[in-house]
C-alpha positions as CSV (number, residue, x, y, z in Angstrom):
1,X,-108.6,68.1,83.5
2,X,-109.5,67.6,87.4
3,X,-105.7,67.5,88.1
4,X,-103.7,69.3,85.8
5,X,-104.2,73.2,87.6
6,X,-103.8,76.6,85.6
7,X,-100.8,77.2,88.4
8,X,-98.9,74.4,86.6
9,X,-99.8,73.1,83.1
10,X,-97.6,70.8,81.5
11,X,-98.7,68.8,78.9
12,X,-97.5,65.5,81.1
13,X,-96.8,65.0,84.8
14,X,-95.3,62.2,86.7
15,X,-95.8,61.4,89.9
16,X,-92.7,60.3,92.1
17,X,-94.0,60.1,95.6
18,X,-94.1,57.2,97.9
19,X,-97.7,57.0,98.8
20,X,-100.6,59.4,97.6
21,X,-103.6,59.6,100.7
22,X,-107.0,59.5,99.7
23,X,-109.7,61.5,100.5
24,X,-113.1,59.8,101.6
25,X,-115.3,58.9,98.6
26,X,-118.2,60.5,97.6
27,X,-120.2,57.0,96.4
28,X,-119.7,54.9,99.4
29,X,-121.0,52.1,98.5
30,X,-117.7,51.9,96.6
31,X,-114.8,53.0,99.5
32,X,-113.3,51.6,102.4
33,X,-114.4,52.3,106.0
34,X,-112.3,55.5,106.2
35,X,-109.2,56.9,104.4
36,X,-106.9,54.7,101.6
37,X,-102.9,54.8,101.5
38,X,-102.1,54.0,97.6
39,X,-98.7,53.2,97.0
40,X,-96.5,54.4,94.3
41,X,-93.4,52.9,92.9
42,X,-90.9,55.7,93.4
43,X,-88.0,54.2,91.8
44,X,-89.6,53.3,88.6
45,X,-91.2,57.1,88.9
46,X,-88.1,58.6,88.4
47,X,-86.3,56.4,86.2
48,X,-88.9,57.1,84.2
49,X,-89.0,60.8,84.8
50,X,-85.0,60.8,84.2
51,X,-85.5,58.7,80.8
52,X,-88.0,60.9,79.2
53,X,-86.2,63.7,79.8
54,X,-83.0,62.4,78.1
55,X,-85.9,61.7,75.1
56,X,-87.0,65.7,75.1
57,X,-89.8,64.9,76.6
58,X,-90.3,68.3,78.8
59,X,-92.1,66.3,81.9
60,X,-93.3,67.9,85.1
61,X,-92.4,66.0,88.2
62,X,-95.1,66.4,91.0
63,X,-94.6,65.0,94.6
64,X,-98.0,65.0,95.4
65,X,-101.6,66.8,94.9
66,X,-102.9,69.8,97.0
67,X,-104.5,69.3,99.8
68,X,-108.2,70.6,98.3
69,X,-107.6,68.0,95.5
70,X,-109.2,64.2,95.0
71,X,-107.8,61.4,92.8
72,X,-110.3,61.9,89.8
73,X,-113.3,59.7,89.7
74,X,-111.0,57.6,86.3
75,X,-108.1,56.8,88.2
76,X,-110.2,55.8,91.8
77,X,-111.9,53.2,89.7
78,X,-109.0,51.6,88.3
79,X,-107.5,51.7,91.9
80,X,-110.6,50.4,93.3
81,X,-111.9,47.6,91.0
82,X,-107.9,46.4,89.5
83,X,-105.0,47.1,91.2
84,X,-105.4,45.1,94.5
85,X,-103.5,41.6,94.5
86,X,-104.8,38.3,95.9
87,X,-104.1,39.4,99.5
88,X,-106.2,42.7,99.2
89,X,-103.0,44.6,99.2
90,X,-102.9,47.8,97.1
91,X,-100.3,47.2,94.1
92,X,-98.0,50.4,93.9
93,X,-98.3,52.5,90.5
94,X,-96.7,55.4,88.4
95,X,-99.1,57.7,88.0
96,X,-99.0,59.9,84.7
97,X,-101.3,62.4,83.8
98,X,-101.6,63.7,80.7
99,X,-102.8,66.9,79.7
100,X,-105.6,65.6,77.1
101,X,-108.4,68.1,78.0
102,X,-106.9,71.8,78.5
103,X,-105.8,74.1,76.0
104,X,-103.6,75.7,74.8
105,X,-101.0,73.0,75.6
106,X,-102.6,69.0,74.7
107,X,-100.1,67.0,72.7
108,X,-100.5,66.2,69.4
109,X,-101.6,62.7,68.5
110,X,-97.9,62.1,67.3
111,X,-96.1,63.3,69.8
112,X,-98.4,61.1,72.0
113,X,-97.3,57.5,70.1
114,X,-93.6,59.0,70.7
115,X,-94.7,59.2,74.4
116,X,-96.1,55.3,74.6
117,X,-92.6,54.1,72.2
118,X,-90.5,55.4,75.0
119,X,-92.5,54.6,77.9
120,X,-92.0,51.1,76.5
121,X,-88.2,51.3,75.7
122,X,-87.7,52.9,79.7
123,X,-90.2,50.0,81.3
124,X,-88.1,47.5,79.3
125,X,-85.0,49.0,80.1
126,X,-85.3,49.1,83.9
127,X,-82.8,47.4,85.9
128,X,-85.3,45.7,88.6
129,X,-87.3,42.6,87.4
130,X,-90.4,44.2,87.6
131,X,-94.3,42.7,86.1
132,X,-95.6,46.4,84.8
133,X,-98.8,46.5,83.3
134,X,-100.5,49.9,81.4
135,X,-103.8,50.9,82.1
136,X,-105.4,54.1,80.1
137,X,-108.9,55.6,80.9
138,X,-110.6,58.1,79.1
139,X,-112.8,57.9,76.0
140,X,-113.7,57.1,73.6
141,X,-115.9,60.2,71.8
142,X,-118.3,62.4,74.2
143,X,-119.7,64.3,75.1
144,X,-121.3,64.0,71.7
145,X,-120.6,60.7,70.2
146,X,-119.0,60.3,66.8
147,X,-119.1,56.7,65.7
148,X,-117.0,57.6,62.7
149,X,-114.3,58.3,64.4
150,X,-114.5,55.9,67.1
151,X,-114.4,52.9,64.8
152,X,-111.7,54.6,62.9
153,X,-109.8,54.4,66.2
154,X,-110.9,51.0,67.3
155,X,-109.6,49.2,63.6
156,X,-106.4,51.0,64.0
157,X,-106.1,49.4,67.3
158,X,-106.7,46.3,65.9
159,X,-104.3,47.0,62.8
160,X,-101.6,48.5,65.3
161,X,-101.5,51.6,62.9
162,X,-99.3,54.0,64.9
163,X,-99.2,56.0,61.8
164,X,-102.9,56.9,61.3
165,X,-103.0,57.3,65.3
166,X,-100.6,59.7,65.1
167,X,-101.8,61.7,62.2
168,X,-105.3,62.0,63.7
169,X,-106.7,65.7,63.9
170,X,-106.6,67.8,67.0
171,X,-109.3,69.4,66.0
172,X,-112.2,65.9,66.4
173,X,-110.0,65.4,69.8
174,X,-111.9,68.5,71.8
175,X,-113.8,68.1,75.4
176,X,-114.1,63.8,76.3
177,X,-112.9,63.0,73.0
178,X,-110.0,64.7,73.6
179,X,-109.2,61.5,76.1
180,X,-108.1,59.2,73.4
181,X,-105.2,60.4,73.7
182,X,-104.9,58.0,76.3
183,X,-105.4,55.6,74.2
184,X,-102.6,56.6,71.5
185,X,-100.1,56.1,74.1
186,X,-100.8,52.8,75.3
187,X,-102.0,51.5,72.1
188,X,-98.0,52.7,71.0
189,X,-96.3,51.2,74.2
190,X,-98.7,47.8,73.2
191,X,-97.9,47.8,69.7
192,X,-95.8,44.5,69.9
193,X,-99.2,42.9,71.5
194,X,-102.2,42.1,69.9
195,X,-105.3,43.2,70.9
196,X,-106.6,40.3,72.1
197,X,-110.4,41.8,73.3
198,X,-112.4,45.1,72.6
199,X,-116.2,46.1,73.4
200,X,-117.8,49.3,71.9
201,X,-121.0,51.0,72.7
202,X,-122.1,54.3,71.5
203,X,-124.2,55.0,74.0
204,X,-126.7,58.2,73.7
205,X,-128.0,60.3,76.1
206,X,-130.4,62.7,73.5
207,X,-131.7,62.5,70.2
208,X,-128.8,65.6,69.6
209,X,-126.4,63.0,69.9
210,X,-125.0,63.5,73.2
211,X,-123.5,61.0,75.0
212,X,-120.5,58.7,75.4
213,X,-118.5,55.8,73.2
214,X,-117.6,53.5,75.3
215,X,-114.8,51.0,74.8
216,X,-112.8,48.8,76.7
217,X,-109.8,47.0,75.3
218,X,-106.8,44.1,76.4
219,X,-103.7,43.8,74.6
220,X,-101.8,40.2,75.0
């Protein structure tokens, strides 16, 4: 939702840019000493972009964000705590952005396992001998949790049901929850991997049942 605009709302975007700046952090105990270039793999980007399409998968190409936008708070801590190499050097990424949060447009949980089975069949596919890994962030249930259906998820996970994934409800994947989609597509790009380590925590904020389920997963 924080980058995915009214202007332009597709239910996926790509990024194909070289580099993406970014703007001073609001924690600082967590940034660098002034501004952070984060490079993208361009190539891969649009082989990507080019491959989808040829799959009818209607993706929007973006070169870049505005200029009054931030990389949202998920993707900075991926960036910040996983993606730099031994040498401190910033590993270069595809962003995608998937429209999880805002109607009247979120995919449907099967279109989203469609979306990780071709990501995998493009990333295999690709010319240049490249290490790509697939990070999702988002999730699980919030801002109410529902235990229910985040165990439901987390088995299939483990199960590598593709088929109950992708015949989930729409309707129990509204506000935070609505991030597992996230999930569905990597889970479906991962399928030939077993998931090798997963932690859940419903954690609640009220006696109402507010709060967060969180989960963190590894495949292979």
């Amino acid at each position: 939702g924080e980058s995915i605009r009214n202007a332009g709302r597709a239910s996926a975007k790509r990024f194909s840019w070289p580099e993406e700046w970014y703007n001073r952090a609001q924690m600082r105990r967590f940034e660098d000493d002034g501004d952070v270039d984060y490079p993208c793999h361009r190539p891969l980007a649009l082989a990507l972009i080019e491959g989808l399409i040829e799959r009818e998968f209607d993706v929007a190409a973006v070169a870049g964000l505005a200029g009054d936008q931030h990389e949202g708070h998920a993707y900075s801590f991926v960036h910040r705590w996983y993606l730099k190499d031994s040498g401190a050097r910033m590993l270069p990424v595809v962003p995608i952005f998937l429209n999880t949060y805002n109607p009247p447009n979120p995919p449907l949980p099967r279109r989203c396992v469609r979306l990780g089975k071709s990501l995998k069949e493009l990333i295999e596919t690709y010319p240049e001998e490249l290490r790509v890994g697939l990070v999702a962030s988002g999730g699980l249930s919030h801002f109410v949790v529902e235990e229910d259906l985040d165990r439901a998820i987390i088995e299939a996970l483990r199960r590598k049901d593709l088929d109950f994934l992708a015949g989930l409800d729409p309707r129990r994947l509204k506000a935070g929850s609505s991030e597992i989609r996230n999930w569905i597509v990597v889970a479906s790009a991962a399928a030939d991997l077993d998931l090798s380590w997963i932690s859940y925590t419903p954690s609640y904020r009220t006696p109402a049942g507010t709060g967060i389920g969180l989960a963190f997963s590894r495949w292979g």
